[in-house]
N, CA, C and O of each residue as an XYZ file, in Angstrom:
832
protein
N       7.606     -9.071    -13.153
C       8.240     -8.448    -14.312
C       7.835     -6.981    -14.371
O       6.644     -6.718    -14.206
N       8.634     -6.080    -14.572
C       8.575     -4.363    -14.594
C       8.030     -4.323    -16.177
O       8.419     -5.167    -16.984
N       7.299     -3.498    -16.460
C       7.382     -2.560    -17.463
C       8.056     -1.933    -18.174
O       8.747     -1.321    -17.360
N       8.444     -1.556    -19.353
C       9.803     -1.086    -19.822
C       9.263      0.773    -19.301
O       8.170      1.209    -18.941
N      10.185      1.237    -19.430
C      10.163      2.850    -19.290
C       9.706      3.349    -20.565
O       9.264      4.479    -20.356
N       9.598      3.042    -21.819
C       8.505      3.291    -22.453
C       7.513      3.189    -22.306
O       6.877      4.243    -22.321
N       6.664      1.767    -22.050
C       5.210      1.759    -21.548
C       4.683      2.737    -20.152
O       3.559      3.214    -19.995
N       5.877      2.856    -19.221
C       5.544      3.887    -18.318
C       5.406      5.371    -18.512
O       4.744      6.076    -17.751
N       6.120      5.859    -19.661
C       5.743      7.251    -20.234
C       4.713      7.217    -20.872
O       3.998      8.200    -20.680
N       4.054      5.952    -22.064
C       2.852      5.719    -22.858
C       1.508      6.313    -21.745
O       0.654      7.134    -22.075
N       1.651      5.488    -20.079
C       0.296      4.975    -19.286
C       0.749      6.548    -18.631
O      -0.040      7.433    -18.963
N       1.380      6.795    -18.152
C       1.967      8.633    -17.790
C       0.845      9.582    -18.269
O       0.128     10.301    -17.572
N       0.853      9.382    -20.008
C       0.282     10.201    -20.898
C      -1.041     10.715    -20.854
O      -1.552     11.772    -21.227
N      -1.643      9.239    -20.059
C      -3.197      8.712    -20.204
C      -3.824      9.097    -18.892
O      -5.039      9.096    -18.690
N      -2.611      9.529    -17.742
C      -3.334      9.496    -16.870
C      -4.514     10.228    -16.747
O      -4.866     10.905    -17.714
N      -5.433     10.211    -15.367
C      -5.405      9.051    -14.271
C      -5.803      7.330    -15.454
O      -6.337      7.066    -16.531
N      -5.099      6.608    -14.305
C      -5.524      5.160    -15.357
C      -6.665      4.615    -14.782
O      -6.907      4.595    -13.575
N      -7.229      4.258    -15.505
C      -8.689      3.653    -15.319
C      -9.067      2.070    -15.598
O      -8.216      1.279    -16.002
N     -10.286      1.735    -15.367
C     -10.833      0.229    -15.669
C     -10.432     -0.683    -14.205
O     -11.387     -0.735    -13.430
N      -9.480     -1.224    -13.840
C      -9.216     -1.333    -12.695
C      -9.020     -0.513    -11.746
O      -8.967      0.697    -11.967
N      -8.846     -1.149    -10.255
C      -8.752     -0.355     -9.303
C      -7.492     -0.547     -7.935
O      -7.108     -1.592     -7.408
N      -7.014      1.106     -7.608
C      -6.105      0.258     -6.536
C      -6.349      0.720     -4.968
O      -6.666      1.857     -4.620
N      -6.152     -0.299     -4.185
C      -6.188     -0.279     -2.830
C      -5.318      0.199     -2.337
O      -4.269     -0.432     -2.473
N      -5.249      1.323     -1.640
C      -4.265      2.225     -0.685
C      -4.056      1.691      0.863
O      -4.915      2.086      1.651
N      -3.421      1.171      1.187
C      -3.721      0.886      2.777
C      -2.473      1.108      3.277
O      -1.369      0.595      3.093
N      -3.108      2.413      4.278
C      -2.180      3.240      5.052
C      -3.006      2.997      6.792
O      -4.062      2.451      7.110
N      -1.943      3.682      7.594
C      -1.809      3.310      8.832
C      -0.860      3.725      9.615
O       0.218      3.825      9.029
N      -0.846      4.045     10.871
C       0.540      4.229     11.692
C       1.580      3.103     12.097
O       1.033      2.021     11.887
N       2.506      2.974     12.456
C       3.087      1.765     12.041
C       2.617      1.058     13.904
O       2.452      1.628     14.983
N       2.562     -0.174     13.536
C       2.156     -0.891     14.530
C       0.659     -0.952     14.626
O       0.102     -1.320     15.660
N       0.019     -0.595     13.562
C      -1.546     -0.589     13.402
C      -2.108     -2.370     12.883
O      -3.174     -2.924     13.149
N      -0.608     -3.032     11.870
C      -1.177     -4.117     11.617
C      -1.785     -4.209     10.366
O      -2.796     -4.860     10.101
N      -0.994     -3.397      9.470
C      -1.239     -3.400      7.973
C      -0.865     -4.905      7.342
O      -1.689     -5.676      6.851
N       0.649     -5.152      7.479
C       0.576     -6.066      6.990
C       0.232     -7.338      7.349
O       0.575     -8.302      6.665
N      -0.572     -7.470      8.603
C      -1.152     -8.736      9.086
C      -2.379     -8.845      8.262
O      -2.736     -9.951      7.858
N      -3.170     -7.576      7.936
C      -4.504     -7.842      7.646
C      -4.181     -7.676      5.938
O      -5.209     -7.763      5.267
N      -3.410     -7.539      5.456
C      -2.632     -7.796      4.133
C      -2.759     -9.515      3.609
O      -3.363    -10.145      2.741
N      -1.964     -9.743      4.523
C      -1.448    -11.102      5.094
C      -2.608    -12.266      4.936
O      -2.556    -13.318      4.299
N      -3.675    -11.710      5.741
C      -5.199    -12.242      5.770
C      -5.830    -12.059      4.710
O      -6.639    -12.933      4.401
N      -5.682    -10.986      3.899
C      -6.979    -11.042      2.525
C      -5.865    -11.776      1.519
O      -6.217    -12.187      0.413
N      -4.866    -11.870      1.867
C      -3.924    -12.764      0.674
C      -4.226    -14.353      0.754
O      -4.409    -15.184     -0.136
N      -4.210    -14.433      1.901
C      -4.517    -16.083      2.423
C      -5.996    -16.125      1.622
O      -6.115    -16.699      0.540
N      -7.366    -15.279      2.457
C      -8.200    -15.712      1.814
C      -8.836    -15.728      0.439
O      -9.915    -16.250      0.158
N      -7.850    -14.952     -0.545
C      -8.310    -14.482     -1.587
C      -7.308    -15.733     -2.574
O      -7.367    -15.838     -3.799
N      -6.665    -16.354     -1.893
C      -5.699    -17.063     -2.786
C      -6.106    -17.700     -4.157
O      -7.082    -18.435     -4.007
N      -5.738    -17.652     -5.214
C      -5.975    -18.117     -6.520
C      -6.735    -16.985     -7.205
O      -6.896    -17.046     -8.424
N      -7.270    -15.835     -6.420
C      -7.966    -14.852     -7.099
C      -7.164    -14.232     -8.374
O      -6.209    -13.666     -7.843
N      -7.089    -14.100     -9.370
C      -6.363    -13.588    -10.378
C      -6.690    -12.139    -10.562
O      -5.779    -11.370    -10.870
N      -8.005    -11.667    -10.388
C      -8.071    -10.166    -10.160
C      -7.470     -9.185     -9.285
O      -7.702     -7.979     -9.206
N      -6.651     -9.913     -8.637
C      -6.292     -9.318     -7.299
C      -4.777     -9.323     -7.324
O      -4.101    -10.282     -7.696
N      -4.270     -8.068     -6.858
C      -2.314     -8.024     -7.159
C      -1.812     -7.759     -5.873
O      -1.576     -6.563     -6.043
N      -1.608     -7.894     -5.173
C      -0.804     -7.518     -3.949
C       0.574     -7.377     -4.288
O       1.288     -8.187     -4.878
N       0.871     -6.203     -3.825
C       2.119     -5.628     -4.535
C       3.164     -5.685     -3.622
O       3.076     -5.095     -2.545
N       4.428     -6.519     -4.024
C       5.676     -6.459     -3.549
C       6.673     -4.695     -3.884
O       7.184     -4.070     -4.813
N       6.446     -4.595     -2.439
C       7.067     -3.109     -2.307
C       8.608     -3.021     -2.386
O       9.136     -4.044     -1.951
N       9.546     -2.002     -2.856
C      10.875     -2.300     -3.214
C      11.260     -1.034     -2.078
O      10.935      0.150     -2.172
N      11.946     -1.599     -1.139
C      12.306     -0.685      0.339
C      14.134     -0.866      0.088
O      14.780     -1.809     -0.368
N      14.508      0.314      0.544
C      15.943      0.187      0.804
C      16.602     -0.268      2.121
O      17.734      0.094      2.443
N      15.726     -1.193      2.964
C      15.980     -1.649      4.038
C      15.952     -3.369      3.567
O      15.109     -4.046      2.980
N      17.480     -3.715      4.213
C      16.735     -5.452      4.151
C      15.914     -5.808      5.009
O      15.590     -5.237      6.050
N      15.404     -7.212      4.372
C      14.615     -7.981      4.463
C      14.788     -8.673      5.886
O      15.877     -9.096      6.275
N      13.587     -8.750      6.642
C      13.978    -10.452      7.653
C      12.524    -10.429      8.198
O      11.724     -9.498      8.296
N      12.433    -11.749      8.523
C      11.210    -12.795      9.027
C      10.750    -11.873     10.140
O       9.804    -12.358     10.761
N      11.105    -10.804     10.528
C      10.079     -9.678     11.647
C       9.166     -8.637     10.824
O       8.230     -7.894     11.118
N       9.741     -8.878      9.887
C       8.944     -7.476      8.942
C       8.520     -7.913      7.749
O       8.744     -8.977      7.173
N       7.851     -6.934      7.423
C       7.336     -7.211      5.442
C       8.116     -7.478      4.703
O       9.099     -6.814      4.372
N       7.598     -9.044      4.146
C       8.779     -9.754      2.971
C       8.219     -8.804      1.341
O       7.275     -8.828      0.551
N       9.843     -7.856      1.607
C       9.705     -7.359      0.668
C      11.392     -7.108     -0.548
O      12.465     -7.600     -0.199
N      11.282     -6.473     -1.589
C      12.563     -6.263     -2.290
C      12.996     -5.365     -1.822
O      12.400     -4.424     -1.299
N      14.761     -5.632     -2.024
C      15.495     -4.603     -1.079
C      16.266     -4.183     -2.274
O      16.481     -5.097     -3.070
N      16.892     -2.612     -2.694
C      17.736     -2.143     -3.230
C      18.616     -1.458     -2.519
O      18.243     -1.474     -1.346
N      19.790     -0.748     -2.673
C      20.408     -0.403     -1.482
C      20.148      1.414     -2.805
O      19.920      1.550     -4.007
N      20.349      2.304     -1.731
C      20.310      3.778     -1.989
C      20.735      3.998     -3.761
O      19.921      4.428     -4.578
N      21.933      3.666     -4.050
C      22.751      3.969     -5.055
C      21.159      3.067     -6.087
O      20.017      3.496     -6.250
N      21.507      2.354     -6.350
C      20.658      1.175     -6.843
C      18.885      1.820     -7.023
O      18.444      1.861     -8.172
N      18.208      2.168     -6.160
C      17.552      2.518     -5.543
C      16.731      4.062     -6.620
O      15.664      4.182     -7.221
N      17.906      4.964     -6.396
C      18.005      5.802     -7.310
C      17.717      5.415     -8.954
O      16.657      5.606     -9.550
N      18.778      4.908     -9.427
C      19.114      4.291    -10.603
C      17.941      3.920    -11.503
O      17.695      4.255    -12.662
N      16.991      2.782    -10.267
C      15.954      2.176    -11.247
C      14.976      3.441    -11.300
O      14.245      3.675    -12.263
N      15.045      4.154    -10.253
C      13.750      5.252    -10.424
C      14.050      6.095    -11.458
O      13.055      6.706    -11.847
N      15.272      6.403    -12.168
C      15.668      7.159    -13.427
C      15.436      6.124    -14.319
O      15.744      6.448    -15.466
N      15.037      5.080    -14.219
C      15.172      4.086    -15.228
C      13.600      4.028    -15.506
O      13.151      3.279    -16.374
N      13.069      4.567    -14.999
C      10.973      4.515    -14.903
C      10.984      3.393    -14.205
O      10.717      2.753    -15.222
N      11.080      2.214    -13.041
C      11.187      1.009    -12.939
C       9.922      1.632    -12.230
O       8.929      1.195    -12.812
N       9.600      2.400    -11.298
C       8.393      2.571    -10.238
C       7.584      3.229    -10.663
O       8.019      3.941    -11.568
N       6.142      3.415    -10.370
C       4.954      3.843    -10.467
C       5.213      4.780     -9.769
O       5.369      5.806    -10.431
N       5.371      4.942     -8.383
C       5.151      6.247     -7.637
C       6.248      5.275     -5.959
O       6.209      4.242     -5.291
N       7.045      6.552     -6.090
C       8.036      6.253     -4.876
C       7.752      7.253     -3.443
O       6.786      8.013     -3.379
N       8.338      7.166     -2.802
C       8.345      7.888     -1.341
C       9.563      7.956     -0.233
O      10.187      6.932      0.044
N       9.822      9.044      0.298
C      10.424      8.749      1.773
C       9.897      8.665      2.925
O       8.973      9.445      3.157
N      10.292      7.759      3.928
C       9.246      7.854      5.035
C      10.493      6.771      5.988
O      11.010      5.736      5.567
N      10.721      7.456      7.390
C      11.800      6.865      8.405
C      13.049      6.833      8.090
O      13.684      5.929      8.633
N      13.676      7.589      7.320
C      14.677      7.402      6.850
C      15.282      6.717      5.502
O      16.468      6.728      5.173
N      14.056      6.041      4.701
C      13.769      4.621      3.754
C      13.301      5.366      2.702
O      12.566      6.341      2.857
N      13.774      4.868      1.392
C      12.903      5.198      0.370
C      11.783      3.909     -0.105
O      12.084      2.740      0.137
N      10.835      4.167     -0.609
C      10.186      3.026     -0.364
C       9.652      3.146     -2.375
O       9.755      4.271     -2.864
N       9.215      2.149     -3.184
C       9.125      2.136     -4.403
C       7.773      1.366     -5.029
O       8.325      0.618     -5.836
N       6.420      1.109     -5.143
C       5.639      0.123     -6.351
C       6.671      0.411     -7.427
O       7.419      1.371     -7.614
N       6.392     -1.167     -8.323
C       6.877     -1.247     -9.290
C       5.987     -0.733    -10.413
O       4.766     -0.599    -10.325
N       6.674     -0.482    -11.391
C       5.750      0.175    -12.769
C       4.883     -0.703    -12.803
O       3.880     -0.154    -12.347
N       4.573     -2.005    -13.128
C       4.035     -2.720    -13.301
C       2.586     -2.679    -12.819
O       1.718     -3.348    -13.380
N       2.337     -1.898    -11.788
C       1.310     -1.481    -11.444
C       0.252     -1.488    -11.787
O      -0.731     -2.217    -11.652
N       0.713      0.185    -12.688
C       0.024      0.922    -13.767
C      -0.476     -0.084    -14.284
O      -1.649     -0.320    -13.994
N       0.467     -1.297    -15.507
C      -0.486     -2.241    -16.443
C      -1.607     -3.086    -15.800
O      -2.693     -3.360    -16.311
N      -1.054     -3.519    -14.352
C      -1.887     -4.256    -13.737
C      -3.922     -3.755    -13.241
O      -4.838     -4.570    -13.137
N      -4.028     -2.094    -13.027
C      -4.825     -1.044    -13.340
C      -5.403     -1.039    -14.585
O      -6.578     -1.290    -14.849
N      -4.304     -0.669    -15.519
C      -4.950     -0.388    -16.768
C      -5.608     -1.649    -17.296
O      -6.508     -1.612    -18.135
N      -5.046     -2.946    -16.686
C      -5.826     -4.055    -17.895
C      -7.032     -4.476    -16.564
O      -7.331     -5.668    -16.501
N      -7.502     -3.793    -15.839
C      -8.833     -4.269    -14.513
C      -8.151     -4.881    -13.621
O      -8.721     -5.956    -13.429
N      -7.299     -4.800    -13.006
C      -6.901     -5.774    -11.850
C      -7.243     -4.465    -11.004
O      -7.363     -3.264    -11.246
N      -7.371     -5.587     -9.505
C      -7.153     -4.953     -8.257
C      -5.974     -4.727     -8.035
O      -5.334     -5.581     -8.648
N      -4.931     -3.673     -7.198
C      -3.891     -3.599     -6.676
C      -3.849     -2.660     -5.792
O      -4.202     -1.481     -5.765
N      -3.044     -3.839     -4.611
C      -3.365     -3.768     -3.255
C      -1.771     -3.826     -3.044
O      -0.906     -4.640     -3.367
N      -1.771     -2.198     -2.132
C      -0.692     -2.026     -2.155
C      -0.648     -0.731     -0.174
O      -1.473      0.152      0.060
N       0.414     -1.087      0.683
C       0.649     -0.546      1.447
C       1.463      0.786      1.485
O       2.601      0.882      1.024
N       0.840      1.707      2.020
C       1.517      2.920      1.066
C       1.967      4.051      2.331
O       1.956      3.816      3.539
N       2.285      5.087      1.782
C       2.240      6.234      3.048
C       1.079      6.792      2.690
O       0.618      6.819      1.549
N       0.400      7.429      4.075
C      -0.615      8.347      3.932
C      -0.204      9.878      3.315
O      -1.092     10.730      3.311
N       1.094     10.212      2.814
C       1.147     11.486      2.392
C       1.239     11.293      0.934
O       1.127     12.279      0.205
N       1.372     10.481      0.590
C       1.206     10.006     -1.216
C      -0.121      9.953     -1.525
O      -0.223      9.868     -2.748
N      -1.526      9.967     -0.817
C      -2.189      9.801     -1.169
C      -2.848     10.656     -2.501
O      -3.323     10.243     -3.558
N      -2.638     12.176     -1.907
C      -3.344     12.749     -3.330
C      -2.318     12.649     -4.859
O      -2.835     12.808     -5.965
N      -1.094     12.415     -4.711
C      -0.776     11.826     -5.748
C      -1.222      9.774     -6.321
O      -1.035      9.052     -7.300
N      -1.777      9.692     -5.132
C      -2.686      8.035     -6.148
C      -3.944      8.740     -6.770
O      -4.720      8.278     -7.607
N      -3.964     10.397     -5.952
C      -5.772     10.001     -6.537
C      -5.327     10.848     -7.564
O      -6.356     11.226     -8.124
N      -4.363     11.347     -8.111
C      -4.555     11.880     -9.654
C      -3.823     10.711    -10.516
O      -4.081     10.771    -11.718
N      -2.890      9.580    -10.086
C      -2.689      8.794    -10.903
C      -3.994      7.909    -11.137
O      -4.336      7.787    -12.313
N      -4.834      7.222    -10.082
C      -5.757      6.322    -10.582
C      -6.947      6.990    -10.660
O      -7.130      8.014    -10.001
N      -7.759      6.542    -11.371
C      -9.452      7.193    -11.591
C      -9.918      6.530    -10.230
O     -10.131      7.259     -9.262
N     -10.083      5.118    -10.140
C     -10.560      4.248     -8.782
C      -9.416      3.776     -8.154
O      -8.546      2.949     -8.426
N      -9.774      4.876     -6.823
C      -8.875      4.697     -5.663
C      -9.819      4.590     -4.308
O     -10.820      5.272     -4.088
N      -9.434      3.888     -3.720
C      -9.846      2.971     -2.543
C      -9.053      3.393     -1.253
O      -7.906      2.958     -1.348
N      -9.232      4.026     -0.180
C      -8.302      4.145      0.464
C      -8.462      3.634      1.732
O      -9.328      4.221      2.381
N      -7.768      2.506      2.428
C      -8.681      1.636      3.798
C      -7.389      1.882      4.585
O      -6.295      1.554      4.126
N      -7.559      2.547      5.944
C      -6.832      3.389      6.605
C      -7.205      2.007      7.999
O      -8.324      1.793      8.466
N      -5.739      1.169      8.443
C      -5.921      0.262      9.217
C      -5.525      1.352     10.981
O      -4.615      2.143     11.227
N      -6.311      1.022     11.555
C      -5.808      1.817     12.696
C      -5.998      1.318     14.246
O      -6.554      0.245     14.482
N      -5.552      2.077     15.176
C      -6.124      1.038     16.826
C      -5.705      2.174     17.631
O      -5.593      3.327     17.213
N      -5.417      1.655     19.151
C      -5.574      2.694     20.368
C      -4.478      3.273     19.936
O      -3.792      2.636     19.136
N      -4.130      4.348     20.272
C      -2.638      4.825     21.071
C      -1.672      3.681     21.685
O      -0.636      3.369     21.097
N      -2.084      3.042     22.958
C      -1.493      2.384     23.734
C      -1.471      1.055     23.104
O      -0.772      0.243     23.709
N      -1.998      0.668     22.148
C      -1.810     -0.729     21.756
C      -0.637     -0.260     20.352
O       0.354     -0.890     19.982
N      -1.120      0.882     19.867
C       0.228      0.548     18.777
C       1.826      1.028     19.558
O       2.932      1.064     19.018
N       1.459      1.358     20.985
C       3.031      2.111     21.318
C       3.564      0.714     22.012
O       4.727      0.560     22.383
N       2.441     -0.362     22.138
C       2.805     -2.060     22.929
C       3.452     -2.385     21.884
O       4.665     -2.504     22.056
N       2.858     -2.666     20.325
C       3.531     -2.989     19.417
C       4.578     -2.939     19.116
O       5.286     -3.938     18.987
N       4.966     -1.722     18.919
C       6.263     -0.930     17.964
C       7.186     -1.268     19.649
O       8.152     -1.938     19.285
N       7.251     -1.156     20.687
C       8.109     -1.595     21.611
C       8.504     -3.054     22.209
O       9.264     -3.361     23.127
N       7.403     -4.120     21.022
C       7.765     -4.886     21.539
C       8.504     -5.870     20.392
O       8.768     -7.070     20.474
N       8.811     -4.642     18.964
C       9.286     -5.152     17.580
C      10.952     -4.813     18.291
O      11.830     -5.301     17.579
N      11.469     -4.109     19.487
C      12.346     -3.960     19.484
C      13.730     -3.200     18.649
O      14.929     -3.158     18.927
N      13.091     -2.763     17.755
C      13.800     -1.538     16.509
C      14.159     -0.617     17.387
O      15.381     -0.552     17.518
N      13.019      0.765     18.607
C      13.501      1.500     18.279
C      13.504      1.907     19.862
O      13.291      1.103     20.770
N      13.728      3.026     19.999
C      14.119      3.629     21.364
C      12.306      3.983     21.784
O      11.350      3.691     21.066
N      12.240      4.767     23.313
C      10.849      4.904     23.509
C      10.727      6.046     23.020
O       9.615      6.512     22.769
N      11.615      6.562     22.846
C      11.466      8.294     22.009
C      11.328      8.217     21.306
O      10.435      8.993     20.965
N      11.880      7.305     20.104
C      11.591      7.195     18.807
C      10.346      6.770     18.930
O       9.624      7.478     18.228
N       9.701      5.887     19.531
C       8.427      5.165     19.506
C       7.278      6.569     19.609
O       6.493      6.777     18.684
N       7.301      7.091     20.337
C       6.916      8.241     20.542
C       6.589      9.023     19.449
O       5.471      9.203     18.965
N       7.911      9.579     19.015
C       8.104     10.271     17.727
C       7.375      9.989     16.974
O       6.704     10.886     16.465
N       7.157      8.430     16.514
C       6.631      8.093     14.711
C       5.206      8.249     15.459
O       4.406      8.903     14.789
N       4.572      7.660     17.064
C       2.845      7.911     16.803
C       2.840      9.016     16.828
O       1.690      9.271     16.471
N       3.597     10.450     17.102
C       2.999     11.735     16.666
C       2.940     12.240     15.596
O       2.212     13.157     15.216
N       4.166     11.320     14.732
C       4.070     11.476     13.341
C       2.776     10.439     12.642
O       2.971     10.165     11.458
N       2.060     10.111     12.993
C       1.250      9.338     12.491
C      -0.159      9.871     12.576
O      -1.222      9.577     12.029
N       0.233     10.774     13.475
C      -1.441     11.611     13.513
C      -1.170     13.099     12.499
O      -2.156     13.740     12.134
N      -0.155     13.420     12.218
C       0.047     14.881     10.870
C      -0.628     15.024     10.060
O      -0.914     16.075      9.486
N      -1.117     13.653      9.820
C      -1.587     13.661      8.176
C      -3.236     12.795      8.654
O      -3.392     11.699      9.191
N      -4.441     13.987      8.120
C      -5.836     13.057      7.725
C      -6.099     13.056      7.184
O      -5.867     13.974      6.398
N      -7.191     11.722      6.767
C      -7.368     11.096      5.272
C      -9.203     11.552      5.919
O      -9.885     11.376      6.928
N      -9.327     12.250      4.476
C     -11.188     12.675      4.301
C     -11.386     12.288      3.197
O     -10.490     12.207      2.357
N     -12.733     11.942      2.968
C     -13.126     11.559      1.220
C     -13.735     10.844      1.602
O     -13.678     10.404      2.750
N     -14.837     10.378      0.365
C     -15.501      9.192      0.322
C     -14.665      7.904     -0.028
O     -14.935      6.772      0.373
N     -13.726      8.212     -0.748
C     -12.751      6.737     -0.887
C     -12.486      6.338      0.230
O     -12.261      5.129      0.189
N     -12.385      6.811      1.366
C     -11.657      6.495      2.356
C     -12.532      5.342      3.797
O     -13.537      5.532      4.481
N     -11.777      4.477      3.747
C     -12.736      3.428      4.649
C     -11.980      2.964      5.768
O     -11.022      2.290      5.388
N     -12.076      3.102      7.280
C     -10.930      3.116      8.556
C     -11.742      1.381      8.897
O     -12.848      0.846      8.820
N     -10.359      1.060      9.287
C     -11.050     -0.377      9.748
C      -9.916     -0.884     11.019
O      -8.748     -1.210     10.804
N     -10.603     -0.852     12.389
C      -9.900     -0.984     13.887
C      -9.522     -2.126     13.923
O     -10.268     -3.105     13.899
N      -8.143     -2.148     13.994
C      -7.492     -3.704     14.288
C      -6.651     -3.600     15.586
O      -5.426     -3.679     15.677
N      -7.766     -3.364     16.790
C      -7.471     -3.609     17.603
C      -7.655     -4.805     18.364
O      -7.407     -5.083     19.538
N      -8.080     -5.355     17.544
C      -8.870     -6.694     18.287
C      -8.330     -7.819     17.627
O      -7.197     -7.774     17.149
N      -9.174     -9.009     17.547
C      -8.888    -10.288     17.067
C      -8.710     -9.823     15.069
O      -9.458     -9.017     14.515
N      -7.595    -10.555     14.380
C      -7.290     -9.699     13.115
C      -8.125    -10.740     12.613
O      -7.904    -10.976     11.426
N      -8.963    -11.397     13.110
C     -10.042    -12.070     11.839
C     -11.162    -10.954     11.437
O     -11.789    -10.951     10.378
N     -11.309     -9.837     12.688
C     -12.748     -8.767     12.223
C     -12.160     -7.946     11.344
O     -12.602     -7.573     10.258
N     -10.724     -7.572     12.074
C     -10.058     -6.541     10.511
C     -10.295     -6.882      9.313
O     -10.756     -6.239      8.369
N      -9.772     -8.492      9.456
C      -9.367     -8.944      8.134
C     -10.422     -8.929      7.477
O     -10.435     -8.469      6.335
N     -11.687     -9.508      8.157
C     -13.077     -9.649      7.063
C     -13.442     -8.376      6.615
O     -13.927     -8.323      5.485
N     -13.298     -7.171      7.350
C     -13.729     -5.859      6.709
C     -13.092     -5.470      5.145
O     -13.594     -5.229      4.047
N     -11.684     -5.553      5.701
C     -10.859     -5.742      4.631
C     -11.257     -6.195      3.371
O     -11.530     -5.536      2.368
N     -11.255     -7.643      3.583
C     -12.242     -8.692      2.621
C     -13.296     -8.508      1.726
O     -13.369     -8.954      0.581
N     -14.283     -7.675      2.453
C     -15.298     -6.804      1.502
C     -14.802     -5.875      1.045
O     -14.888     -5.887     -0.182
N     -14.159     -4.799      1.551
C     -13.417     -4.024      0.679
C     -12.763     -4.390     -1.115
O     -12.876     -3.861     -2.221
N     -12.101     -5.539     -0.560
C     -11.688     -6.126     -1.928
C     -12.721     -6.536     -2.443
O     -12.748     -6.093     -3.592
N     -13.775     -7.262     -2.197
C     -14.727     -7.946     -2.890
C     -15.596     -6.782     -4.024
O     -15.916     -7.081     -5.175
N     -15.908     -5.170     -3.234
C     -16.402     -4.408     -3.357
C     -15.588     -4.063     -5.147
O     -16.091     -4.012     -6.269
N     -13.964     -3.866     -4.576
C     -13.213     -3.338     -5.437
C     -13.458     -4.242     -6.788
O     -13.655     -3.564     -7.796
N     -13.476     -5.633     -6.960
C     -13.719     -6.328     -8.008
C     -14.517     -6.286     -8.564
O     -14.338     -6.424     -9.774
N     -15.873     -6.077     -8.074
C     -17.268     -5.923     -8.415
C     -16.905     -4.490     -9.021
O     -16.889     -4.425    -10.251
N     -16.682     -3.611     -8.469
C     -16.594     -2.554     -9.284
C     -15.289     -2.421    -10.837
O     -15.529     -1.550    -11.674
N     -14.498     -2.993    -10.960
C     -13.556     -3.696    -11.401
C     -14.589     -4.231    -13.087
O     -14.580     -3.790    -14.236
N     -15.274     -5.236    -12.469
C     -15.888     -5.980    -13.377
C     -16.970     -5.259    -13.890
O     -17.319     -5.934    -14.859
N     -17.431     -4.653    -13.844
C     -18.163     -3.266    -13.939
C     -17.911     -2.540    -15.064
O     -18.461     -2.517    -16.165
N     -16.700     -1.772    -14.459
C     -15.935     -0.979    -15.074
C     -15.733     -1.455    -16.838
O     -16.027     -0.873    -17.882
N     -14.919     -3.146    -16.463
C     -14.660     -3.629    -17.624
C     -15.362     -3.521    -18.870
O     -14.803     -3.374    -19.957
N     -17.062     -3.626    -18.619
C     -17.746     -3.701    -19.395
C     -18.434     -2.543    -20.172
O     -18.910     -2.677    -21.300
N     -18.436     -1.326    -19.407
C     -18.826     -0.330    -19.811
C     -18.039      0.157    -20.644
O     -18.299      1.232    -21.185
């Protein structure tokens, strides 16, 4: 359920939002974001502190990629005049959207764990007070195996997005890189503390 576009101008007002916290997890594509997504969802299941956020992409949906909501361009537009998103983006041609809902999910202590672009980042860190940023990454040659063997794109294009994937670096202490080049149970457990970390601080927060 979205937020009305009133409550999103109210939490706007207040920013950065505080008490909870959200997880940024960025990456070049074929790094294996949403596998190790995938993995702290499995193991965290029934956690109620924890939001993993269904992203609203203007690309459909299918069983090769991230099960996510699709709007088409026109549509797309519309809800973002409507306040429906927290913070939107372009990236490959795609507009990509979190839902408002976010914000409340933040403001009342939840975790939210959300896959993002790395060039949005300094706009999360003036929307949230606690921002988390876990940057999934691997060789060169294993993400150019990947992305060529998802069959999408040409080898030029393949090319293209890993040079576009090195433009942008993430510095800060928020920021935590975790190599999923290997078996995605070591990603995933790094991951895992990450979140664990985020709740603890979460629950923390709450009380003060």
């Amino acid at each position: 359920m979205m937020v009305s576009a009133l409550i999103e101008r109210e939490l706007a007002e207040s920013l950065p939002i505080r008490n909870g916290v959200f997880v940024a997890v960025v990456g070049p594509s074929g790094a294996g974001k949403d596998t190790v997504i995938g993995y702290a969802k499995a193991r965290f299941a029934g956690e109620t502190r924890l939001e993993f956020v269904r992203r609203v992409i203007t690309r459909p949906s299918d069983a090769a990629s991230e099960d996510h909501d699709t709007l088409a361009d026109a549509a797309f537009a519309e809800a973002e005049a409507d306040g429906a998103f927290s913070l939107c983006w372009d990236a490959h041609g795609l507009r990509y959207g979190l839902p408002a809902d976010v914000d409340w999910a933040v403001a009342n202590g939840h975790v939210a764990v959300a896959n993002v672009s790395r060039a949005v980042i300094p706009a999360l860190r003036e929307r949230y007070a606690n921002l988390a940023v876990v940057e999934i990454t691997a060789a060169p040659e294993i993400l150019a195996e990947r992305l060529a063997a998802r069959g999408r794109e040409s080898r030029g294009e393949v090319l293209a997005r890993l040079a576009r994937s090195t433009s942008v670096k993430l510095t800060g202490p928020d920021v935590t890189s975790i190599d999923n080049g290997g078996d995605k149970e070591i990603a995933g457990e790094r991951f895992a503390e990450v979140l664990r970390k985020a709740m603890a601080f979460s629950d923390l927060s709450d009380m003060i």
